[in-house]
C-alpha positions in Angstrom: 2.7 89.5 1.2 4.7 86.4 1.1 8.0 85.9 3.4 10.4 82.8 3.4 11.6 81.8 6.6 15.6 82.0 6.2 16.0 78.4 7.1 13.3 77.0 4.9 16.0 76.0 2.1 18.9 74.4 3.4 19.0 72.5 7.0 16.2 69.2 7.1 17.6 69.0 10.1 18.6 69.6 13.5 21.1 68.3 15.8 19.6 66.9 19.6 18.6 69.5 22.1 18.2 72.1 19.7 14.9 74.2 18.2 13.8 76.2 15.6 13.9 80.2 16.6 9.9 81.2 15.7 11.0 84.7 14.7 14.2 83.9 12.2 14.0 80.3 11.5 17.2 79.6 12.5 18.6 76.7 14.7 19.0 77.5 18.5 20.0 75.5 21.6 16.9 74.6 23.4 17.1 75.9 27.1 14.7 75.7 29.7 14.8 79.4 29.2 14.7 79.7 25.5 11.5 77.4 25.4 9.9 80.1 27.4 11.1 82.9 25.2 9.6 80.8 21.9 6.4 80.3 23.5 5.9 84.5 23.9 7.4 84.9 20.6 4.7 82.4 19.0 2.1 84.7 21.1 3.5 88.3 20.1 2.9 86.9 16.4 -0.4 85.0 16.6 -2.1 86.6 18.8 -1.2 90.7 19.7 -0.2 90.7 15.6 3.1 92.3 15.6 5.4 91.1 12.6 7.8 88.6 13.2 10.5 91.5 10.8 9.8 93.7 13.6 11.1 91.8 16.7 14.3 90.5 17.4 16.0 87.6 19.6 18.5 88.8 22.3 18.6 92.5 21.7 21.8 94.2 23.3 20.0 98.3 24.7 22.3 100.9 24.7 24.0 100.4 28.2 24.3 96.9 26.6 21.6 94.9 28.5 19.9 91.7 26.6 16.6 92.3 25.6 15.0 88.7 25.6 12.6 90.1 22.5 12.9 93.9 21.0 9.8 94.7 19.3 10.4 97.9 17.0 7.9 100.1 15.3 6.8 98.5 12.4 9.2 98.2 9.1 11.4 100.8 11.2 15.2 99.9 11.2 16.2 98.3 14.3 18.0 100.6 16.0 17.8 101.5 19.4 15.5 105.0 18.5 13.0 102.4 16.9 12.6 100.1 20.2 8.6 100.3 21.2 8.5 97.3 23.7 11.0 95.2 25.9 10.5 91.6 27.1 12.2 89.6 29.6 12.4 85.8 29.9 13.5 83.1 32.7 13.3 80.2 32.8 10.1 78.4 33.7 9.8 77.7 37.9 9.3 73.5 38.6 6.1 74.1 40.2 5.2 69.9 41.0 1.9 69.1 41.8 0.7 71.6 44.3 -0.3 75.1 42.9 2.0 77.4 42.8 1.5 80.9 44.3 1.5 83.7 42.0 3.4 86.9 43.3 1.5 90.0 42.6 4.1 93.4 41.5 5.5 94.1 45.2 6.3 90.4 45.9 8.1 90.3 42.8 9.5 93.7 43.0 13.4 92.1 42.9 12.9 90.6 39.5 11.3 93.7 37.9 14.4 95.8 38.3 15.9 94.1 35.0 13.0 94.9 33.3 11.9 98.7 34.8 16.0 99.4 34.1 16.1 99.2 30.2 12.3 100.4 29.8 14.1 103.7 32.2 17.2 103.7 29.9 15.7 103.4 26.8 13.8 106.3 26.1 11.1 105.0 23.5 10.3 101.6 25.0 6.5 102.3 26.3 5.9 98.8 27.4 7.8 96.2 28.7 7.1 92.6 30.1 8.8 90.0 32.5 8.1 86.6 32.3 9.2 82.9 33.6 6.5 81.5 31.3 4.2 81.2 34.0 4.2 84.8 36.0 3.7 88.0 33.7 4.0 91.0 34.6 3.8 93.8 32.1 4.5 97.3 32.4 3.5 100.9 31.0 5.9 103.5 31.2 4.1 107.0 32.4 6.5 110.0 32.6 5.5 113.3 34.1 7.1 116.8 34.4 9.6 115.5 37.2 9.7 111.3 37.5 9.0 108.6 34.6 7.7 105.6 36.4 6.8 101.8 35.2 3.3 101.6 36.1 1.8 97.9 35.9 -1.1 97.2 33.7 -3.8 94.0 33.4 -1.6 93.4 29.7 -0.3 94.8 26.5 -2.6 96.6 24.4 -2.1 94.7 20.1 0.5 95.8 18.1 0.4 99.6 17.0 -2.0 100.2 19.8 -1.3 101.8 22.9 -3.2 101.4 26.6 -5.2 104.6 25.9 -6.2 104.0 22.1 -9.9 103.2 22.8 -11.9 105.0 24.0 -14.1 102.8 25.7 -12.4 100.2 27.7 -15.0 98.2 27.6 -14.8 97.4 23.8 -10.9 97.3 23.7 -10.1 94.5 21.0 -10.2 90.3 22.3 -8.1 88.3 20.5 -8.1 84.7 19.1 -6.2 82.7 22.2 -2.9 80.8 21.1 -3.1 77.5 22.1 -0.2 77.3 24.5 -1.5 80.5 25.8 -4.5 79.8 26.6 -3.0 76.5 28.6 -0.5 78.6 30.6 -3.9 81.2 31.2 -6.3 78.8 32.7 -3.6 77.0 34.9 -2.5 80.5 36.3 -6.3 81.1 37.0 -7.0 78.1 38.4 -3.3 78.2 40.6 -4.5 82.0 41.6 -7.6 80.8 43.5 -6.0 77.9 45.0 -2.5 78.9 45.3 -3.5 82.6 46.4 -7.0 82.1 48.3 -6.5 78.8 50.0 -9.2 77.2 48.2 -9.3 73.4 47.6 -8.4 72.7 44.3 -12.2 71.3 43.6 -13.7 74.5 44.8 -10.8 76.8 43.0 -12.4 74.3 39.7 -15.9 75.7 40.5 -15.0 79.0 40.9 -13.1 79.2 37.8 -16.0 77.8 36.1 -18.5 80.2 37.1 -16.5 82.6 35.5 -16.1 80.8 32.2 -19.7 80.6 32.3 -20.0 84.2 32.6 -17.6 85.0 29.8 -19.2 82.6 27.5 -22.8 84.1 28.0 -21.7 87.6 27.8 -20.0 86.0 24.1 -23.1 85.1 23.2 -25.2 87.9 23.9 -22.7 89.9 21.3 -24.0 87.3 18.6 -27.4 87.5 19.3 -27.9 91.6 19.9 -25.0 92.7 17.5 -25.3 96.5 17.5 -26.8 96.6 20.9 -24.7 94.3 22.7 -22.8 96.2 25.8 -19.7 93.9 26.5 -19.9 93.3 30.6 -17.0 90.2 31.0 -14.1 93.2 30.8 -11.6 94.6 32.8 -9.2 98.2 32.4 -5.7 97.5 31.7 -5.5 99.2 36.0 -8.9 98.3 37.2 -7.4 95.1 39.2 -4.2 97.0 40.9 -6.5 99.8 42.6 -9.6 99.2 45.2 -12.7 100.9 43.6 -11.6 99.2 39.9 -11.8 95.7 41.6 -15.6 96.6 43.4 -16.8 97.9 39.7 -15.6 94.5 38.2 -17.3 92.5 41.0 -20.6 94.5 40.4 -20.4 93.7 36.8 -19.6 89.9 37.3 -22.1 89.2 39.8 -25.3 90.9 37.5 -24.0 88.3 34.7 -23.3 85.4 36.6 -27.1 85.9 38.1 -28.4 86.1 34.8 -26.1 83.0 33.6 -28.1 81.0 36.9 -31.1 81.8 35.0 -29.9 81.0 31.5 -28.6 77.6 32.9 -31.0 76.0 35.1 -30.3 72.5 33.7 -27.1 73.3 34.8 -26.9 75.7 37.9 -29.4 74.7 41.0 -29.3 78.9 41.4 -27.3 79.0 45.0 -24.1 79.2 43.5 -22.1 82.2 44.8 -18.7 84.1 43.2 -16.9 83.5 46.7 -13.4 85.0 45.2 -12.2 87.9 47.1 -12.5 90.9 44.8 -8.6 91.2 44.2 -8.4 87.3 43.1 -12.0 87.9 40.7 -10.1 90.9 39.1 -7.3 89.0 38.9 -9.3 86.2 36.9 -11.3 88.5 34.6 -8.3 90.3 33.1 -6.8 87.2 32.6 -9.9 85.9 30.4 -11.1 88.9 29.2 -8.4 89.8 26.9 -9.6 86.8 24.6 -12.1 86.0 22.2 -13.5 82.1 23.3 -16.1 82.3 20.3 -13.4 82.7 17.8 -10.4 80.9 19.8 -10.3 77.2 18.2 -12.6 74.6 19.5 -9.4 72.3 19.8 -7.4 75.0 21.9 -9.9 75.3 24.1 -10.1 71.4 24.5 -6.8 71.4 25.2 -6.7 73.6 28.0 -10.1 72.9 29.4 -8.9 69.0 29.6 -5.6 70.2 31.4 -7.5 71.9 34.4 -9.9 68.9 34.7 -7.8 66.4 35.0 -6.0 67.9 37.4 -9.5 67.9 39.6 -11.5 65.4 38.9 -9.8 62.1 38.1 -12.2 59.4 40.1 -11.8 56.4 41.7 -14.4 54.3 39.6 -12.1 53.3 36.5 -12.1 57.0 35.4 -9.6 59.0 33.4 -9.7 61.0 30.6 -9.1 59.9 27.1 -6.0 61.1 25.5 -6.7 64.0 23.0 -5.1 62.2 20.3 -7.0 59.0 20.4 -10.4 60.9 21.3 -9.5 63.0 17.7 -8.4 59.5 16.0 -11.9 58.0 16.9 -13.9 60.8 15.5 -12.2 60.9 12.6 -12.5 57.2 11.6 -16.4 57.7 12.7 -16.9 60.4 10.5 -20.0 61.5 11.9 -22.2 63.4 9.6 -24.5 66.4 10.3 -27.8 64.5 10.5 -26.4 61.8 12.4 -27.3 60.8 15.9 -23.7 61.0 18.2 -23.5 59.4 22.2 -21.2 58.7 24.6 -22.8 57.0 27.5 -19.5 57.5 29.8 -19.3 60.9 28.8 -16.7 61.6 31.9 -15.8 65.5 31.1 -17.2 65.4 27.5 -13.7 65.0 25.4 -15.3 62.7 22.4 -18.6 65.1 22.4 -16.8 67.9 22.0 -14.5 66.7 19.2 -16.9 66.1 17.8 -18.0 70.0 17.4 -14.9 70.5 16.4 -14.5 67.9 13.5 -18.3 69.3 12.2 -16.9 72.7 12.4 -14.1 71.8 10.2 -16.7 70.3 7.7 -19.0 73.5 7.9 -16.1 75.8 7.0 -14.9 73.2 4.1 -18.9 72.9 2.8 -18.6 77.5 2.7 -14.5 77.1 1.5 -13.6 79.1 4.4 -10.9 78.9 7.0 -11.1 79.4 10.4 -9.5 83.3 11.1 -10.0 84.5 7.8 -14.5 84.8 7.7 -16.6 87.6 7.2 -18.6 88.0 10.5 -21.4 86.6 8.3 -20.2 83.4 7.5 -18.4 83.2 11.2 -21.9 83.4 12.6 -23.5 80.9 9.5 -21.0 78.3 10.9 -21.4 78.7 14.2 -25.4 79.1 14.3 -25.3 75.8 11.9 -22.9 74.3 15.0 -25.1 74.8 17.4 -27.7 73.3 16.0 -26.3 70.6 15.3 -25.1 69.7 18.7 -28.7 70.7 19.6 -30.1 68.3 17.6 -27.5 65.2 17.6 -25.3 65.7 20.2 -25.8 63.3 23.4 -23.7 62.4 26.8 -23.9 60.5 29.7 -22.9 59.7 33.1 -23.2 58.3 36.1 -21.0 60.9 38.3 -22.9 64.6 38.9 -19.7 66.3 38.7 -18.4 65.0 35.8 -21.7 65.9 33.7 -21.3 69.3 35.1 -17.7 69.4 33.7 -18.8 68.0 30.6 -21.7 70.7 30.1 -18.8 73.3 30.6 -17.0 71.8 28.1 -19.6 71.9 25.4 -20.3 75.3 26.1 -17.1 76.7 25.7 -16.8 74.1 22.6 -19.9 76.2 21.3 -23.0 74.5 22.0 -25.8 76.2 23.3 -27.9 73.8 25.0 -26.1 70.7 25.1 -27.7 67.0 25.8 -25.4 65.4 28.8 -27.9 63.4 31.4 -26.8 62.2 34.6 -27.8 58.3 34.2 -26.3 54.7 35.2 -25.8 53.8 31.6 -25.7 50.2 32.7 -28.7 50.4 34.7 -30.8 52.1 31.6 -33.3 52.1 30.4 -34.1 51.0 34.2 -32.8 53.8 37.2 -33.9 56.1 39.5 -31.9 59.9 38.5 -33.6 62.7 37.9 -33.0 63.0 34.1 -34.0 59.1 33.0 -37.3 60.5 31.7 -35.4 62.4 29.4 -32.9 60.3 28.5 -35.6 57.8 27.8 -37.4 60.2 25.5 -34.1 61.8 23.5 -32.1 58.3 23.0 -34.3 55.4 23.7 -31.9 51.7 22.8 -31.9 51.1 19.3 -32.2 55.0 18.1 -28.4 56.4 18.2 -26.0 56.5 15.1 -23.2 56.7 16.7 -20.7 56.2 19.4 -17.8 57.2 20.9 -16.5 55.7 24.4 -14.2 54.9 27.1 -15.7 53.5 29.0 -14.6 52.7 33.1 -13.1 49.0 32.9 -11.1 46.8 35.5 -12.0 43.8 37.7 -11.4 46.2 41.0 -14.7 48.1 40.2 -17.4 44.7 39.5 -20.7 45.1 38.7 -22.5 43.2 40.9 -26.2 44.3 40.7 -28.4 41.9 40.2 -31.2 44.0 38.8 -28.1 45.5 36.4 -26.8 42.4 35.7 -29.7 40.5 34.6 -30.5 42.6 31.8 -27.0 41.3 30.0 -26.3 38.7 28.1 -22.8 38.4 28.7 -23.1 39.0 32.5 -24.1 35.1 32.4 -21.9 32.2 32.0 -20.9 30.9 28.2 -20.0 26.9 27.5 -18.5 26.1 23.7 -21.1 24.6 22.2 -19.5 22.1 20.5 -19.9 23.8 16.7 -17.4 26.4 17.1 -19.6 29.3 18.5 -20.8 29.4 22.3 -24.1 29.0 24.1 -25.7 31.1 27.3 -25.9 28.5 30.1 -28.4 30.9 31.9 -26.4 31.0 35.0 -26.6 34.5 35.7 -22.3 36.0 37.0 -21.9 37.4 40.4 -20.0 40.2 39.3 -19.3 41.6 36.1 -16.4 43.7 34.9 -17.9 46.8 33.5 -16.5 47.1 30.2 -18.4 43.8 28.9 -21.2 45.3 30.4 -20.4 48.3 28.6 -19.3 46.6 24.9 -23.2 44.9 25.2 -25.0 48.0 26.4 -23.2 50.4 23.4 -24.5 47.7 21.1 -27.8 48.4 21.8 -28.3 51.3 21.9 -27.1 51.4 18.6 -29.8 51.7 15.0 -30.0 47.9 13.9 -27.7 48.2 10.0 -26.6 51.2 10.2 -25.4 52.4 14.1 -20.9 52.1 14.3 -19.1 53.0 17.4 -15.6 53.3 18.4 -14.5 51.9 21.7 -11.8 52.0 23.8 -10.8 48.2 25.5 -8.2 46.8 27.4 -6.4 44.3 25.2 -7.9 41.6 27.3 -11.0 41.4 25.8 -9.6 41.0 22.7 -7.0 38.2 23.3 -7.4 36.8 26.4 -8.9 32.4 25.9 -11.3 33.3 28.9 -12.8 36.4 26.8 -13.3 33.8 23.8 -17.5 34.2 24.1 -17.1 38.0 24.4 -15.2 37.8 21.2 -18.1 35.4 19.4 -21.1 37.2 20.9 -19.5 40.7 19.1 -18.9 38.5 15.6 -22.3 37.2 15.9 -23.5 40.8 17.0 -21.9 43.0 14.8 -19.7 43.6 11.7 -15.9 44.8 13.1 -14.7 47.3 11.0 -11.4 48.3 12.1 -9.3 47.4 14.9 -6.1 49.2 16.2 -3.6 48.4 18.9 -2.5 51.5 20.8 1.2 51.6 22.9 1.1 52.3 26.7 2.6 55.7 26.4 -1.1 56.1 24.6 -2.5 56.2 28.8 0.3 56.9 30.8 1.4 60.3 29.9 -2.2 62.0 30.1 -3.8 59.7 32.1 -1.6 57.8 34.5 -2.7 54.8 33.7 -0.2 51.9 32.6 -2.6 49.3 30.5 -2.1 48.7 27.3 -5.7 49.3 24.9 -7.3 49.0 21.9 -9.7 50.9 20.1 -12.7 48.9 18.3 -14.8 50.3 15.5 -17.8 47.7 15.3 -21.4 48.0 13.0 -24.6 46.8 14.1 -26.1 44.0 12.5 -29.8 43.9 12.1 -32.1 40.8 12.5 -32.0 40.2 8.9 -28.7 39.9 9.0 -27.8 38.1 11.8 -30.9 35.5 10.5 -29.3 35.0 7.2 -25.7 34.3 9.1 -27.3 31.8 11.3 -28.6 29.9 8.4 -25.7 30.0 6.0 -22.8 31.2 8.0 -21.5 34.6 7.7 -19.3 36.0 4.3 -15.7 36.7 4.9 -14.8 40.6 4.7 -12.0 42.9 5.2 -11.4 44.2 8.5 -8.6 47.6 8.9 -6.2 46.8 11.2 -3.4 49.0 12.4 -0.7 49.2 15.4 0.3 52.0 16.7 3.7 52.3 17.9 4.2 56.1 18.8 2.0 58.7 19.6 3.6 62.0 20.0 4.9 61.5 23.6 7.2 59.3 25.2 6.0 58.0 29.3 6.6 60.8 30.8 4.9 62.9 28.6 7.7 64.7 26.6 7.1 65.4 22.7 8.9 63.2 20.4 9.5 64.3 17.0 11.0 62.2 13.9 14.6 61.8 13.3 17.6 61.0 11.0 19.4 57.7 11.7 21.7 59.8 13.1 19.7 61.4 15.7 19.0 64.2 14.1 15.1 65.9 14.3 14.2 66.1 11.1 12.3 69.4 9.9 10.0 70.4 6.7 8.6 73.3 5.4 5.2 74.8 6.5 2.4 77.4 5.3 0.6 79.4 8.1 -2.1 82.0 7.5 -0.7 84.8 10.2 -2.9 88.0 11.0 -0.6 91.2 11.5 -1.7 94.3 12.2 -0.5 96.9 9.9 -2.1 100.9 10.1 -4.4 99.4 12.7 -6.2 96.6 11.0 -5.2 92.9 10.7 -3.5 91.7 7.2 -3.3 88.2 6.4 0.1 87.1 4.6 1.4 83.3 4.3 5.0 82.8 6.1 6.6 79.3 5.3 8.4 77.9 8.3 10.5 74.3 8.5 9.2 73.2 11.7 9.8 69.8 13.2 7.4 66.7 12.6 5.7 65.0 15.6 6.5 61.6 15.6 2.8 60.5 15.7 1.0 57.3 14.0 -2.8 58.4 15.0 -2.9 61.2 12.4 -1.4 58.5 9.4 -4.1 55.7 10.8 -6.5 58.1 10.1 -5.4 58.9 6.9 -5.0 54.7 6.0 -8.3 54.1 7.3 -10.3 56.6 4.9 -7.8 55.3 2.1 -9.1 51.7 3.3 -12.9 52.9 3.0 -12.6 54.3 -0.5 -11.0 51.1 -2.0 -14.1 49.2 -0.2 -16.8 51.4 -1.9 -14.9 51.3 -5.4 
């Protein structure tokens, strides 16, 4: 089935401060309130499958209240008999940098009455929900013989369903997580345990972990038993609002997270304890329950992930977390292929690593011309089983920070690896050190051995490297002197304190195959134009082949990562001895080198999404396909809708695009 959004011909586009409705297409002034409404629009359609023809925007009930979004039985005529669910939005609370509270149904008993009062008036509204984009609180109605009450439940049950339709509660349908969605989910988690319990925010972090852990493991058990698989990560849509519900959930939990201790042990030291009270643990599981991680998109969950961690574990060593834009930018112009070798020796929370599943993903699915949503279970589980072995096999991280490598772990599970290769080592120090996984760091990816790699690495002159032992093993940690011929020479005199990044640009070089091994990096510009940082400059000419260079704008730091420098990502090959030999002799061959400046990247400073526009202002809009899953006599259909959306105003994705253009006119 094929449907035209109504605005799809005509408007290309639309005036300042105004957005595109998700359910009609049409133009609407964009409120603080109204973004809220589009984001639960987006979710009603993507992920409980209701049709977009059966809801409506600002529904008027009978005793002429608004109805946010009026859902109706499906293909029925909207009229007021037809009306199945209710929802209620307001606008978003400014919740700064402490974690908000989250009210439970007394607390925010006050608000409820708008929703409770047309759910009451309107006889065949069963469910209803209201939200401020951050709270939900959704309701069943239950009438008797002599009261009909609004009863709160863990969530709605999908489109044509109802609370009650399975019979076992434990095998109620998950659903693919909407990427917004599954933002606003892990930040409410993560708010609930510190916000509600009075947890640090780092212990809140763990908790919520342990619990992803949990609901990862009990994901892959379904893979690997199939038929005999008993799902155990589950909650009843009334378990968490009554006493002996929240004790059965605990007793579940706990039995998993034991056997995820075991599962782990590279991970988990096996005195880790669920510490949530039993009403904040219930809470938690019905929040994550209701979705599907395996199936949810590797990127979605990136997203999210990434939000929570750098909210709690930004250091004070030079680290922050690479921008998802420019971690995806990276990967792409790497390419990496299956059989290749992939490392990031400042892994920080994993971000490259796991892009890196993600863009192999993409390649699996294009090698068995499928698309991700619409597989067979078979060729779900062909992709997936080839993923993991893949990250298996090629798929390396390190750091020097315990905590990070334990984010980063996380991160590659719930990316989809199943074993994962992040070592806690001093990079700089290696293949010298004293941590406890060297010897197998040593072993996996001795210098010399790795394909490829992707960094950002920690830099500025307020974190020095002064270790002698370190620093001796560099090159560029001693002092340079022109040598008179154009090039430099190493005077010997060993630095008494290093930057780390030079330490770092050497370090990736070696550990890099001799011909073949590229890596993308991320520097301050310094290094690159800066007279004093002329040697560094000649050392990586003599050292390796540059293959693209490209100038990124603050805003590329700021917005994510708080950090106001401006950088530049360098994409370099390894020369071997050969090569370097013949250069020495006879000088080195000119060749082309990509070069690119970006100028925007999706967000202004402060982290707002810019979009293109007319020279009049305008935000300029385009037509779209989506694939979107409705569910129609109880099964999902698939039917393209075509939607003018707006167009980030965003250079990484065309760099990309230029650079592979670029490689193609190189090899003919």
């Amino acid at each position: 089935m094929n449907r035209m959004m109504s605005n799809e011909v005509g408007e290309s586009a639309i005036p300042a401060g105004y957005t595109l409705d998700y359910v009609t297409g049409r133009k609407i002034k964009e409120t603080k309130k109204e973004l809220v409404r589009q984001r639960i629009a987006r979710a009603l359609i993507h992920e409980y499958g209701f049709s977009p023809e059966d809801m409506e925007i600002g529904y008027k009930s009978k005793g002429r209240k608004k109805i946010d979004i009026a859902i109706f039985g499906h293909e029925k005529e909207h009229i007021p008999e037809n009306l199945r669910r209710a929802v209620v939005c307001r606008p978003e609370p400014v919740l700064g940098k402490n974690a908000a509270r989250i009210r439970d149904f007394e607390q925010a008993k006050k608000d409820l009455e708008e929703i409770e009062a047309i759910m009451l008036e309107m006889e065949t509204v069963q469910y209803g929900l209201w939200t401020n984009g951050f709270e939900f609180f959704f309701l069943e109605k239950q009438q008797s013989r002599f009261e009909t009450k609004c009863n709160p439940v863990g969530d709605w049950p999908m489109a044509e369903e109802s609370v009650g339709t399975k019979d076992v509660v434990s095998d109620a349908h998950t659903r693919i997580a909407d990427k917004e969605m599954l933002k606003i989910t892990f930040r409410r988690c993560h708010n609930f345990i510190h916000g509600n319990e009075g947890m640090p925010k780092d212990a809140a972090f763990w908790q919520f972990l342990y619990l992803i852990f949990c609901k990862m493991h009990d994901e892959n058990l379904r893979a690997k038993q199939r038929q005999a698989w008993q799902r155990r990560f589950w909650a009843g849509p009334k378990e968490q609002f009554e006493e002996q519900g929240r004790k059965d959930i605990r007793i579940r939990i706990e039995a998993l997270f034991t056997e995820v201790k075991k599962h782990y042990k590279n991970i988990f030291r096996g005195n880790e304890e669920i510490t949530l009270s039993n009403r904040a643990l219930a809470f938690i599981v019905s929040e994550l329950a209701k979705y599907d991680f395996t199936r949810t998109d590797v990127d979605a969950k990136g997203v999210a992930y990434q939000e929570l961690v750098g909210v709690n574990l930004r250091g004070d060593r030079g680290q922050y977390f690479t921008p998802r834009g420019v971690v995806k930018l990276v990967i792409e112009m790497l390419d990496p292929k299956e059989n290749e070798s992939l490392l990031d020796p400042a892994c920080g929370t994993g971000g490259f690593l796991v892009a890196s599943l993600g863009h192999m993903l993409k390649k699996f699915r294009d090698d068995q011309d499928t698309q991700a949503g619409n597989e067979s279970t078979t060729e779900f589980l062909n992709v997936h089983e080839r993923l993991k072995e893949y990250a298996a096999a090629n798929v390396f991280g390190t750091d020097f920070d315990p905590f990070l490598i334990r984010a980063a772990q996380m991160n590659m599970v719930l990316a989809g690896d199943g074993r994962g290769h992040i070592y806690n080592i001093n990079s700089l120090e290696f293949p010298l050190g004293y941590l406890d996984d060297l010897p197998a760091a040593k072993k996996e990816i001795p210098l010399g051995s790795v394909d490829i790699i992707a960094t950002n690495p920690p830099f500025g002159s307020d974190i020095p490297i002064t270790d002698k032992h370190i620093l001796e093993q560099y090159e560029l940690a001693h002092n340079w002197e022109p040598d008179g011929e154009g090039g430099f020479r190493n005077t010997g005199v060993l630095k008494g304190s290093v930057a780390p990044e030079i330490l770092f640009i050497e370090r990736c070089i070696k550990w890099l195959k001799p011909g073949t091994g590229r890596m993308g990096i991320v520097l301050p510009d310094g290094i690159l134009g800066n007279p004093a940082a002329e040697y560094i400059r000649w050392w990586i000419m003599r050292e390796t082949q540059v293959l693209a260079s490209v100038d990124l704008p603050v805003e590329a730091f700021i917005a994510e990562a708080n950090v106001n420098i401006l950088t530049s990502l360098l994409f370099l090959r390894r020369k071997d001895n050969q090569e370097k030999h013949r250069e020495a002799l006879g000088g080195g061959e000119e060749y082309p080198v990509f070069m690119a400046v970006a100028d925007k990247v999706g967000f202004d400073r402060r982290g707002n999404k810019l979009y293109k526009r007319t020279p009049d202002g305008e935000e300029i809009v385009e037509p779209k396909k989506h694939i979107e899953r409705i569910r129609i006599g109880g099964r999902f259909v698939e039917r393209v809708l075509t939607r003018s959306e707006k167009i980030e105003d965003n250079d990484l994705p065309v760099i990309a695009e230029k650079y592979r253009e670029f490689l193609r006119e190189q090899n003919g």
